[in-house]
C-alpha positions in Angstrom: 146.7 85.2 6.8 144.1 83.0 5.4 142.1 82.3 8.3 141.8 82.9 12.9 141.8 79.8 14.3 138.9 79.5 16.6 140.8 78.5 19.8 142.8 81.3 19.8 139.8 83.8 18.9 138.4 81.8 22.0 140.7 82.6 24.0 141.1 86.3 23.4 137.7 86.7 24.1 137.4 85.0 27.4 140.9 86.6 28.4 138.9 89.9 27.5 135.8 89.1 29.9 137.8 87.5 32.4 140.6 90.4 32.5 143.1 88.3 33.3 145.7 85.8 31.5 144.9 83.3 34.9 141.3 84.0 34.8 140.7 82.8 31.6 142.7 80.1 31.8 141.2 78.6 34.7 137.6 79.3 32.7 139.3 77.0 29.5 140.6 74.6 31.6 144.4 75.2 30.4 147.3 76.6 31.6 147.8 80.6 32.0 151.9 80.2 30.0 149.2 77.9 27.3 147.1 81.3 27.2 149.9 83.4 26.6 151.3 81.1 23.8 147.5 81.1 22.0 147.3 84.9 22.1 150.9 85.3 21.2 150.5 83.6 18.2 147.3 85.5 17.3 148.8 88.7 17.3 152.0 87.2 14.9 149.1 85.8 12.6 147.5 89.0 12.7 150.6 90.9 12.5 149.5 93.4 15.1 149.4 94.2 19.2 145.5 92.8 20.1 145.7 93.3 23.7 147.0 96.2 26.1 148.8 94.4 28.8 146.6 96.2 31.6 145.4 95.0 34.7 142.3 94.2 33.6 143.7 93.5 30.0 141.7 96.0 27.0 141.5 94.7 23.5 143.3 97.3 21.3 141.9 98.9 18.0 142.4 95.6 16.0 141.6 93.6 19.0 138.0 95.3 19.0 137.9 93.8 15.8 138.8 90.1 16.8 136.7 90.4 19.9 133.7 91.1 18.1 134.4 88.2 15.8 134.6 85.7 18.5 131.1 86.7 20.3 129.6 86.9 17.1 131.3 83.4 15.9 130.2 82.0 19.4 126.7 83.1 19.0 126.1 82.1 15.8 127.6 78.5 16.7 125.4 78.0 19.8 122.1 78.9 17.6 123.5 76.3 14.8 123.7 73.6 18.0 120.1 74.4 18.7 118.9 74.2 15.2 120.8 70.4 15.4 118.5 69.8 18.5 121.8 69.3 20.5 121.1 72.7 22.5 122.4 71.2 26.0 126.0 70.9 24.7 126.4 74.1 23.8 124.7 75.6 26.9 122.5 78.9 27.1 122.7 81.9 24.9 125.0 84.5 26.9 124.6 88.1 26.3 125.9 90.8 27.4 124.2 94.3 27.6 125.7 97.5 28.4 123.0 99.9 30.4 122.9 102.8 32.2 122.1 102.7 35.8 119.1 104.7 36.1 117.4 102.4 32.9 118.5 99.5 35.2 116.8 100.9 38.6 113.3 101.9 36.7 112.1 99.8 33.2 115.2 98.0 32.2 115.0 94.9 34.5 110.8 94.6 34.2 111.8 94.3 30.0 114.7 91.1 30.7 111.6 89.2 32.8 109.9 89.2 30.2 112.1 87.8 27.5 111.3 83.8 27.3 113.3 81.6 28.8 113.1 78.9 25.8 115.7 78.6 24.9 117.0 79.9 28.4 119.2 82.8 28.2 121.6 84.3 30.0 122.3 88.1 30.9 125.5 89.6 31.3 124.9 93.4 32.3 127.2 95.8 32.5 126.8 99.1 34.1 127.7 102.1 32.6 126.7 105.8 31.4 124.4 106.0 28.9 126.9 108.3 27.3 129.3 105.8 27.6 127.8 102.5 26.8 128.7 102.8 23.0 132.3 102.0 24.1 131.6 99.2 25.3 129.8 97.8 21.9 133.2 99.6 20.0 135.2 97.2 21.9 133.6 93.8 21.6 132.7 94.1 25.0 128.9 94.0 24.5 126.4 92.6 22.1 123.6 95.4 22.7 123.4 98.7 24.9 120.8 101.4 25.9 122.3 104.6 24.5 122.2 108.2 24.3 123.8 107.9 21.0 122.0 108.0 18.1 125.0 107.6 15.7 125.1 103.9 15.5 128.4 102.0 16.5 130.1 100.8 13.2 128.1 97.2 12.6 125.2 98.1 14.4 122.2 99.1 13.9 120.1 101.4 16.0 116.2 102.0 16.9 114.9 104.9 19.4 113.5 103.5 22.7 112.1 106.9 24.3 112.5 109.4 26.7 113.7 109.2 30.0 112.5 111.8 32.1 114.3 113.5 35.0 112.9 115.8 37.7 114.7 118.9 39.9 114.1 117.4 43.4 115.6 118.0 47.3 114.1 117.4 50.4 111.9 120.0 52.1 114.9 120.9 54.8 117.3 121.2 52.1 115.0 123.8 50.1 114.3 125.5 53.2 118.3 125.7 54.3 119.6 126.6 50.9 116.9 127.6 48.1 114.1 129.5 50.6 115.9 133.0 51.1 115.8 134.0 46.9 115.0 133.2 43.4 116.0 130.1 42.2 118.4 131.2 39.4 120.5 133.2 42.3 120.5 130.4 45.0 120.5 127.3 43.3 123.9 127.8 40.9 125.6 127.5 44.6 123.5 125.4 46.3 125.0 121.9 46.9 124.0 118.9 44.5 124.3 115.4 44.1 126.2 114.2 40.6 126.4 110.3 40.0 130.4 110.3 39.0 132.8 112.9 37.6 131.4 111.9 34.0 127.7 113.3 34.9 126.8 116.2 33.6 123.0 116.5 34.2 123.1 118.6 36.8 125.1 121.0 35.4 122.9 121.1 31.7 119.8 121.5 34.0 121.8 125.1 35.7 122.2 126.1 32.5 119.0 126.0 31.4 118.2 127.4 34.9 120.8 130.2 34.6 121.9 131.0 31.0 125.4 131.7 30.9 126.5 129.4 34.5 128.9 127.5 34.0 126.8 124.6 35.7 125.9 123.3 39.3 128.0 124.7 42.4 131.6 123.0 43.3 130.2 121.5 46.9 129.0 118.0 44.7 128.8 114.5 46.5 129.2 111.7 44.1 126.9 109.1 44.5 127.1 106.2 41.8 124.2 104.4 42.1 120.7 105.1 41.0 119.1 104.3 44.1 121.9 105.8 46.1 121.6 108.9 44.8 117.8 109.2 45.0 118.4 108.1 49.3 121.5 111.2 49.1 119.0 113.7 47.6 115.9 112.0 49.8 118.4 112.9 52.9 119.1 116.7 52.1 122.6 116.1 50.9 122.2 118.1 47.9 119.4 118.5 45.0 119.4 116.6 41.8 117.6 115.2 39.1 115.9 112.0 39.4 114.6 109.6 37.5 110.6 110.3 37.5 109.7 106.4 38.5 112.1 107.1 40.8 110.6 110.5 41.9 106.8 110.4 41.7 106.4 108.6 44.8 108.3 110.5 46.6 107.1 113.6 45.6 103.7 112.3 46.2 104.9 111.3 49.8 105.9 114.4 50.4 109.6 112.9 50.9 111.0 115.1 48.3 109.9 119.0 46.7 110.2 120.0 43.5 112.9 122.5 42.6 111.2 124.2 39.5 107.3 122.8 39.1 107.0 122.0 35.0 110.9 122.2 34.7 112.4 118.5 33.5 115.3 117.4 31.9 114.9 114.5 29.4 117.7 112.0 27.8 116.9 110.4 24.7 117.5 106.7 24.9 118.4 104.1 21.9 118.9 100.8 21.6 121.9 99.8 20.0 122.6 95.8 18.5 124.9 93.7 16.7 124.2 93.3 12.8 124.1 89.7 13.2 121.2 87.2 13.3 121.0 85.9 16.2 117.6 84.5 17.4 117.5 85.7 21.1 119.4 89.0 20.8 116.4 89.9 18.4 113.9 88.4 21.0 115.3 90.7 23.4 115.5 93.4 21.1 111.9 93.3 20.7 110.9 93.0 24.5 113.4 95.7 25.8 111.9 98.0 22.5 108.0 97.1 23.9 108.9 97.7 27.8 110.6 101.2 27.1 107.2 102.0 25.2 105.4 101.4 28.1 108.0 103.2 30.6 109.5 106.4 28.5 108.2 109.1 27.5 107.5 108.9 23.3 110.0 111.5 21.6 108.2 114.6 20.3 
């Protein structure tokens, strides 16, 4: 194999962002059988499977590989049109971010308003776990993410953004109804909480710490999977939980929510994690998203 022709490494990436064979066709102007054929061939010049046949389709191993190639190939030929002062052919710089919800409902958004728009840019954000966002950058998926990992993703590099601080909150009717007849560590283990999705395990590391030994929150959890959704679920005495403390303050200010534990907190250490690759407006972001965080997290001890 001495080389990937580019229209085929086009078109496994946009059948990738699309998810579909007839999505991306209809984004390359071809036919979805002219698709198949490109990505057909790919994977006989590569010699191996680069797409799971899913519904949306998922790059395998080796297509991670190839999908990676193609962004950074496409990003490195839209910067080589703007050197050539023939910018408007190429159109704006697109990347796409992986961030976790909470980042995105507090700091992220304030740092991506910032960023110049000149060149203009545009964001592709994908929400997902911090836990989880390093998947995304495995897979070709993304170009940067806002991590919990500090292990950097293999050809990435990684800096240390700050602290993002959560406080034990419920309303003053929930804390009277469920947490007001005992100590904390006897009532709260049962009481009932508010968890973003089955993957979130805040809750149940702030029990712990709570309750040495528990195996974690109680089993009467609503799942809530939206920052701001979950802050209105705990706001409305559906459960407790931990909320982000830009999200909190007010509130607790207000009088809207109660603290569970006064001077207890739970904090998530948050990373930024990039491409290796040289590309003018992912480092501008880089910078901006690095400078906001310095502002909005708490600096690591």
């Amino acid at each position: 194999m001495d080389y990937l022709p580019h229209d085929q490494v086009r078109t496994l990436l946009a059948v990738v962002d699309e998810g579909t064979f007839d999505a991306a066709a209809a984004v390359l102007h071809v036919t979805p059988s002219a698709v198949s054929q490109r990505i057909k061939t790919l994977e006989q010049r590569a010699g191996r499977v680069l797409l799971q046949r899913t519904k949306p389709v998922r790059p395998t191993e080796s297509g991670q590989v190839v999908v990676r190639y193609a962004r950074q190939l496409a990003a490195l030929e839209r910067d080589a049109w703007t050197e050539l002062g023939i910018a408007a052919g190429a159109g704006p710089a697109r990347l796409p971010i992986a961030v976790n919800a909470d980042s995105l409902a507090t700091w992220f958004l304030q740092a991506l308003t910032r960023v110049p728009q000149t060149p203009p840019v545009c964001f592709e954000l994908r929400r997902e776990d911090e836990a989880h966002t390093a998947a995304l950058l495995r897979e070709g998926r993304v170009m940067a993410a806002v991590t919990s990992s500090a292990e950097p993703v293999a050809g990435c590099t990684v800096r240390p953004l700050g602290l993002e601080r959560y406080i034990p909150v419920a309303s003053e009717g929930f804390m009277a109804r469920h947490l007001a007849d005992g100590p904390l560590e006897e009532r709260l283990p049962g009481a009932p909480v508010i968890v973003f999705d089955r993957r979130d395990e805040l809750q149940d590391r702030f029990v712990r710490s709570v309750v040495p030994g528990a195996p974690g929150a109680g089993p009467l959890r609503h799942y809530v999977p939206t920052s701001e959704g979950f802050c209105d679920a705990v706001r409305a005495g559906l459960g407790w939980g931990l909320v982000p403390e830009q999200q909190a303050n007010p509130l607790l200010r207000s009088g809207a929510l109660t603290e569970l534990a006064p001077g207890r907190t739970m904090d998530v250490a948050l990373y930024w994690q990039q491409w290796k690759l040289e590309v003018p407006a992912l480092s501008l972001v880089a910078e901006t998203v690095a400078a906001v965080a310095a502002e909005s997290l708490h600096a690591r001890k």
